[in-house]
MILO-605769 format. One line per 5 residues: their letters; for each residue x negated, y, z negated of C-alpha. Coordinates in steps of 0.05 Angstrom, whole numbers. Each point is the difference from the previous one (the first is absolute). Example, Ala and Ser with C-alpha at 12.3 -4.5 7.8 and 13.67 -1.06 7.14 Angstrom:
2
AS> -246,-90,-156  -27,69,13;
REM end
This chain:
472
XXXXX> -130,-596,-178  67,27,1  17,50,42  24,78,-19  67,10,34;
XXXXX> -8,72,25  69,26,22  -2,55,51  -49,13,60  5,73,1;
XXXXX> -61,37,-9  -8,-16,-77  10,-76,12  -44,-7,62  -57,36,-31;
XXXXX> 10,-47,-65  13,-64,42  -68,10,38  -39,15,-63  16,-60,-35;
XXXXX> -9,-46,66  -73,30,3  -12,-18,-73  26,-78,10  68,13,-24;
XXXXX> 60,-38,34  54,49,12  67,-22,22  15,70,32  81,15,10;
XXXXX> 39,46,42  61,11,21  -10,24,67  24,-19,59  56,-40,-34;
XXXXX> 25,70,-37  -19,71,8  7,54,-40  50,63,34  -74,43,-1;
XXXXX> -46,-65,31  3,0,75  -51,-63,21  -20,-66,-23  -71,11,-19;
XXXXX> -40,2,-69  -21,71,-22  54,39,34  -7,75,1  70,33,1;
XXXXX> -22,69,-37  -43,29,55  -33,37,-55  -62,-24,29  -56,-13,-52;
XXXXX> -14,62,-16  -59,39,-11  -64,-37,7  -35,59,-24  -51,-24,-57;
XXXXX> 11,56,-38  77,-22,-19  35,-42,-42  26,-51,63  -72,17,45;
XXXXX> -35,-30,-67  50,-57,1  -13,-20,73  -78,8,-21  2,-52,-61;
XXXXX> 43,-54,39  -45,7,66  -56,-16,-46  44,-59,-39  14,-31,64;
XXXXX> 72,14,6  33,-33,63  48,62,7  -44,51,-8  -45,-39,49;
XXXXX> 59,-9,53  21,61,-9  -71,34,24  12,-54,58  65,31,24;
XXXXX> -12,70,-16  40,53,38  -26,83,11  23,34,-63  -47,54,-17;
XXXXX> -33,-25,-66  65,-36,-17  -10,-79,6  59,-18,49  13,-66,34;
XXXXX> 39,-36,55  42,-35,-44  14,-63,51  -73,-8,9  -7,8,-77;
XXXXX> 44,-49,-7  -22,-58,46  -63,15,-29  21,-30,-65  37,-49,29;
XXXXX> -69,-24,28  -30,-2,-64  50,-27,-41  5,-54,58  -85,-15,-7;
XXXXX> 2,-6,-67  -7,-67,-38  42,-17,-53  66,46,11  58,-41,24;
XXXXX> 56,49,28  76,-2,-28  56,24,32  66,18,-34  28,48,-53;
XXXXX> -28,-19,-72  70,6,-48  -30,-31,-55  -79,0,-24  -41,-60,9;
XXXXX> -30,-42,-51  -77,8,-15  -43,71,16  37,47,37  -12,66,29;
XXXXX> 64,53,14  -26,44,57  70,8,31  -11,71,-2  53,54,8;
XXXXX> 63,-32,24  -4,-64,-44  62,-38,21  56,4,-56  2,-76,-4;
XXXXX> -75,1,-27  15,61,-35  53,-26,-45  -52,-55,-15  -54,48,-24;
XXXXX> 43,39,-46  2,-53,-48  -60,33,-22  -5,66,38  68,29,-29;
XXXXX> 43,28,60  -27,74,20  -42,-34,53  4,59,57  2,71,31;
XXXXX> 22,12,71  -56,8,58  4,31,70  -40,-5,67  -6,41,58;
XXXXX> 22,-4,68  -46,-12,62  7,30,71  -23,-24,73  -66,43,11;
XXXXX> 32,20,81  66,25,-40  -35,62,-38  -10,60,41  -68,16,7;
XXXXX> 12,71,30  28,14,-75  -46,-48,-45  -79,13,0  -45,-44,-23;
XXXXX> -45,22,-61  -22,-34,-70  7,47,-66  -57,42,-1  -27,-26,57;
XXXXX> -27,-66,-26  -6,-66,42  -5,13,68  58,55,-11  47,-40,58;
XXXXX> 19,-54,-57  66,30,-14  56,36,45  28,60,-35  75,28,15;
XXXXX> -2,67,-28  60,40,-21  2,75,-8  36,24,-70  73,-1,36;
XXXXX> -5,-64,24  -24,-27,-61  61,21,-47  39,-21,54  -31,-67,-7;
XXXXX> 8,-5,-75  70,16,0  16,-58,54  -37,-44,-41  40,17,-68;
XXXXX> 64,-6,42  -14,-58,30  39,-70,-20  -47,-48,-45  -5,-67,-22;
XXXXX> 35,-12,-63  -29,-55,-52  52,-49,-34  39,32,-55  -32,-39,-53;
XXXXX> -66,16,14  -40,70,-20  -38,31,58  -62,1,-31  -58,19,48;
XXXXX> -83,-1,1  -23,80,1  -55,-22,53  55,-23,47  65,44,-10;
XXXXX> 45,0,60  -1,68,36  74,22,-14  -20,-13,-81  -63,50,11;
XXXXX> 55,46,34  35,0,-54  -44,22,-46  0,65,34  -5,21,73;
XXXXX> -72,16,4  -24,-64,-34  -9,-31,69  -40,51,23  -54,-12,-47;
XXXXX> 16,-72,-2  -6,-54,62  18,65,42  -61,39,-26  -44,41,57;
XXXXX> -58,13,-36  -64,-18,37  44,12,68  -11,46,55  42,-3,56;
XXXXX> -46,11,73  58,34,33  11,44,-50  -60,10,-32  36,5,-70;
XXXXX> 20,-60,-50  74,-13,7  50,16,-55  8,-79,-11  -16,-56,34;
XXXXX> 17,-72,9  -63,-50,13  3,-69,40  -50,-46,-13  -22,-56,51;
XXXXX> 29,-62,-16  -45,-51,46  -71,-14,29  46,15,77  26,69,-29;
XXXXX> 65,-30,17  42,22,-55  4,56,-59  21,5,-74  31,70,-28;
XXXXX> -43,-1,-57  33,15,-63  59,-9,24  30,-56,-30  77,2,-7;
XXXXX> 57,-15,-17  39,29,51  52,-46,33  -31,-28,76  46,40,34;
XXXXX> -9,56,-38  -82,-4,12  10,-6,70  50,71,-2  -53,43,-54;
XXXXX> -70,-22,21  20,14,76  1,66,-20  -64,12,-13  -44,29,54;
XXXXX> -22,-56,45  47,-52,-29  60,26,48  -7,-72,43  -34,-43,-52;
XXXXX> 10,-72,-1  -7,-29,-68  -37,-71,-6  17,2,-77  54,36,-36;
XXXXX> -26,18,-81  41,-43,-46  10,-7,-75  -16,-57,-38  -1,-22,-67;
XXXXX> -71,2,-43  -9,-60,-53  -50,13,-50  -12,-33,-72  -22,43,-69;
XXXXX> -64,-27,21  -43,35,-74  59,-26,-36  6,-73,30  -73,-17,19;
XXXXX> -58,-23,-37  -67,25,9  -13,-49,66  61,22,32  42,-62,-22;
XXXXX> 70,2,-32  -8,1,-73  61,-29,-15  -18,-64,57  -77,8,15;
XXXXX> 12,-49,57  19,56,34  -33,51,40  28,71,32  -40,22,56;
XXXXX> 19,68,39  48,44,6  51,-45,-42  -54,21,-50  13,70,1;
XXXXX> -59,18,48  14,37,62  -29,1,65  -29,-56,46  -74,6,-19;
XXXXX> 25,4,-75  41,-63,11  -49,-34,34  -54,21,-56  50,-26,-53;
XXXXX> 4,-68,45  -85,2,-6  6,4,-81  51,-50,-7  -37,-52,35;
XXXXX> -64,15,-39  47,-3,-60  32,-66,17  -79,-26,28  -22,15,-83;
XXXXX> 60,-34,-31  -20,-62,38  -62,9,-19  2,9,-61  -26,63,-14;
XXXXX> 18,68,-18  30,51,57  -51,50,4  51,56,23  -36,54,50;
XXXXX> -19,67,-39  38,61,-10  -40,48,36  5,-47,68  65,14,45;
XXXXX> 12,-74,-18  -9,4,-75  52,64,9  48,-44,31  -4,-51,-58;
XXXXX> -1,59,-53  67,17,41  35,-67,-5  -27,-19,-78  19,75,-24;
XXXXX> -60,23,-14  3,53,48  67,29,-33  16,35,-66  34,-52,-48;
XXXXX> 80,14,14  2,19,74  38,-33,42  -28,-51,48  5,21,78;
XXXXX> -42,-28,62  -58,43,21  -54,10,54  -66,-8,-23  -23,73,-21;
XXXXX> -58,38,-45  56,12,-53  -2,-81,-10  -77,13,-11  -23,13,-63;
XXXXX> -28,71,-17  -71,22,22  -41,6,-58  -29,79,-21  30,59,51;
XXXXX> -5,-18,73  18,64,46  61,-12,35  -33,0,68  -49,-60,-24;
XXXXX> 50,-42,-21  17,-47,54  -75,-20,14  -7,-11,-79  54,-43,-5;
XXXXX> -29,-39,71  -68,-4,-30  21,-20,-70  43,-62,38  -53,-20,48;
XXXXX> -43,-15,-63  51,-28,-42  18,-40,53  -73,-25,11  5,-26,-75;
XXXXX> 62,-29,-4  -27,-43,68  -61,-28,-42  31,-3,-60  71,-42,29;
XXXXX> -19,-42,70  -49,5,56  50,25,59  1,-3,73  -15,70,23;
XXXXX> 16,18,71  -48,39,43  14,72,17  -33,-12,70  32,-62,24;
XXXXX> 58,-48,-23  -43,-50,-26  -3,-19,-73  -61,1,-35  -2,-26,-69;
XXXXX> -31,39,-49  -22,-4,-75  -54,3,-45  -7,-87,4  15,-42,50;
XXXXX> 73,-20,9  25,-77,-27  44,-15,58  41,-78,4  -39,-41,49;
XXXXX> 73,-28,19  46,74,12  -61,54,5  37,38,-57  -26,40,-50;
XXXXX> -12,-40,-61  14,55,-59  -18,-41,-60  -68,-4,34  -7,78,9;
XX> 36,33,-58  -54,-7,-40;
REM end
């Protein structure tokens, strides 16, 4: 059999690597890492985390907590090292991302039938290949895809910096989660009174920032605007932004604080921090100058600066087909954020279709896509379009209830998250009988137990899932 070429070992192509390996697909898995690194990539490994953005909720009751659900019980090899590596976040879903990382690594290493590639891909591959080189797509490769892409292919991204845990001032930051959730010691809070806030805002607005080339239009992703941009749009928009006390109460005090910034931890040691929301595009020295003035920042040493970086993304509803190929060359796949999903559970999730997709084309059977009322079904409605009024403009998005479609009759507002969780736990349910038996991992152990209403078909030779067999 001849093997998929899956470009990219990011959290999309990892994810999609794994799940064709398990179903007795050879994958010739490439990567340019360590050979070349991209200016926001800092180490060698598969998977690399350099948005501390964690994973987000894992609440079951959201969009992203009903993603990690459905991929736990698909099996998913990030979602499953990710639970292995998980950090104190309140109910966010945070990891130590060099732990996350090697964990991969690991599996990717176990598997049978990938064979590893290094080097920058310039030009695609004959045969079946999958593009999960996610956001900064090198241009080489870039030029290459716009033979059938067309050439808006981007919008600008922005990560935040991360400080040494012994540098923030704990006489000044006090530990609580919002509303006192978690263990309420997840986070450290620096609150600012209403003076020291404006004074803030101003520095930030005044402050020297990375410029993009001239021939390029700073186009950026609402769920990840730099902080000076939010400034900008008025000087109390980071108060009830990333800067937002609600749910706060300061012990010394007694009262919430006018604004406040939160740092989240950013490993299993409690090492290190990340400003969250604070991604930037602030020049490094200019970081170092503003975010020292907040309270308990005076002596901070930063282990990260934020940085800027350019987004690739495709017109994913106008250039796929309904199994997530390129209609114009079906021999090729998109898989995350290149797609125009955002996020690393939603590019990971988009990595998990893909592979199914690829898996059914081999096959020769129909792609049973996942249903609309699942958090993976609203990813696909996302990338095909059917999410989106006919006309809008295409833009990379989070996985969110909006991508859903509507709950049927009047649901009061205060019902609506568990409806929309109930509805996708049973659609979910269907879609699993109706598509392929899956490997479902156990909620009290890391173990996978295999699940479905017949036994699995597995090769004698690979132990992978034989879907012809079970897509009955």
């Amino acid at each position: 059999m001849e093997p998929v070429t899956v470009i990219g070992a990011g959290l999309a192509g990892s994810e999609c690597a794994l799940q064709l390996a398990r179903r007795g697909v050879p994958v010739r898995l490439c990567e340019m890492k360590p050979l070349h690194r991209s200016p926001a990539h800092r180490t060698d490994g598969p998977a690399e985390l350099v948005c501390s953005n964690s994973f987000r909720s894992d609440s079951p009751d959201t969009p992203i907590g009903l993603l990690h659900a459905e991929l736990r019980r698909l099996g998913s090899v990030i979602l499953g090292e990710a639970d292995r590596c998980r950090v104190p976040a309140g109910e966010a879903l945070a990891v130590d991302r060099e732990r996350f990382s090697a964990g991969v690594e690991r599996a990717l290493v176990s598997a049978r039938g990938i064979e590893r590639v290094v080097g920058e891909v310039d030009a695609l591959p004959p045969g079946d290949v999958v593009v999960a080189t996610g956001p900064l797509t090198s241009e080489a490769l870039t030029r290459a895809l716009s033979r059938w892409t067309g050439d808006k292919l981007y919008f600008y991204d922005s990560i935040a910096p991360i400080v040494a845990a012994d540098s923030v001032d704990e006489s000044v930051a006090f530990r609580a989660s919002r509303w006192g959730r978690g263990d309420g010691a997840d986070y450290l809070n620096l609150p600012l009174d209403e003076a020291g806030y404006h004074a803030f805002v101003r520095e930030v607005l005044a402050a020297e920032k990375v410029v993009p080339h001239a021939f390029e239009e700073p186009r950026y992703f609402e769920g990840c605007l730099p902080i000076e941009v939010m400034a900008e749009r008025g000087e109390e928009t980071l108060a009830h932004g990333p800067m937002k006390p609600v749910g706060l109460v300061d012990p010394r005090t007694g009262r919430r604080p006018y604004a406040v910034v939160q740092l989240r931890q950013e490993d299993v040691g409690g090492t290190a921090y990340n400003l969250v929301g604070f991604q930037t595009r602030l020049t490094w020295p200019e970081q170092r100058r503003v975010f020292r003035l907040l309270p308990g920042l005076k002596d901070a040493e930063f282990l990260r600066m934020g940085q800027i970086h350019r987004n690739t993304f495709i017109d994913a509803p106008r250039l796929l087909g309904p199994d997530l190929s390129l209609q114009a060359e079906p021999r090729l796949w998109f898989a995350g954020q290149i797609s125009g999903v955002e996020g690393y559970v939603e590019s990971a999730a988009s990595g998990y279709l893909v592979a199914l997709a690829v898996v059914a084309r081999r096959q020769g059977r129909a792609f049973v896509p996942p249903p609309g009322e699942t958090a993976l079904g609203a990813l696909y409605r996302h990338v095909t379009g059917a999410a989106h009024p006919p006309g809008t403009e295409y833009q990379p998005s989070n996985v969110t209830f909006g991508l859903f479609p509507p709950l049927p009759g009047r649901v009061p507002k205060s019902g609506r998250r568990e409806a929309h969780a109930a509805r996708a736990r049973a659609a979910l349910s269907a879609w699993i009988d109706r598509a392929f038996a899956p490997i479902e991992v156990r909620e009290t152990s890391n173990e996978f137990s295999e699940t479905s209403s017949e036994p699995l078909a597995r090769t004698a030779e690979s132990g992978a899932v034989d879907q012809a067999a079970v897509a009955r």
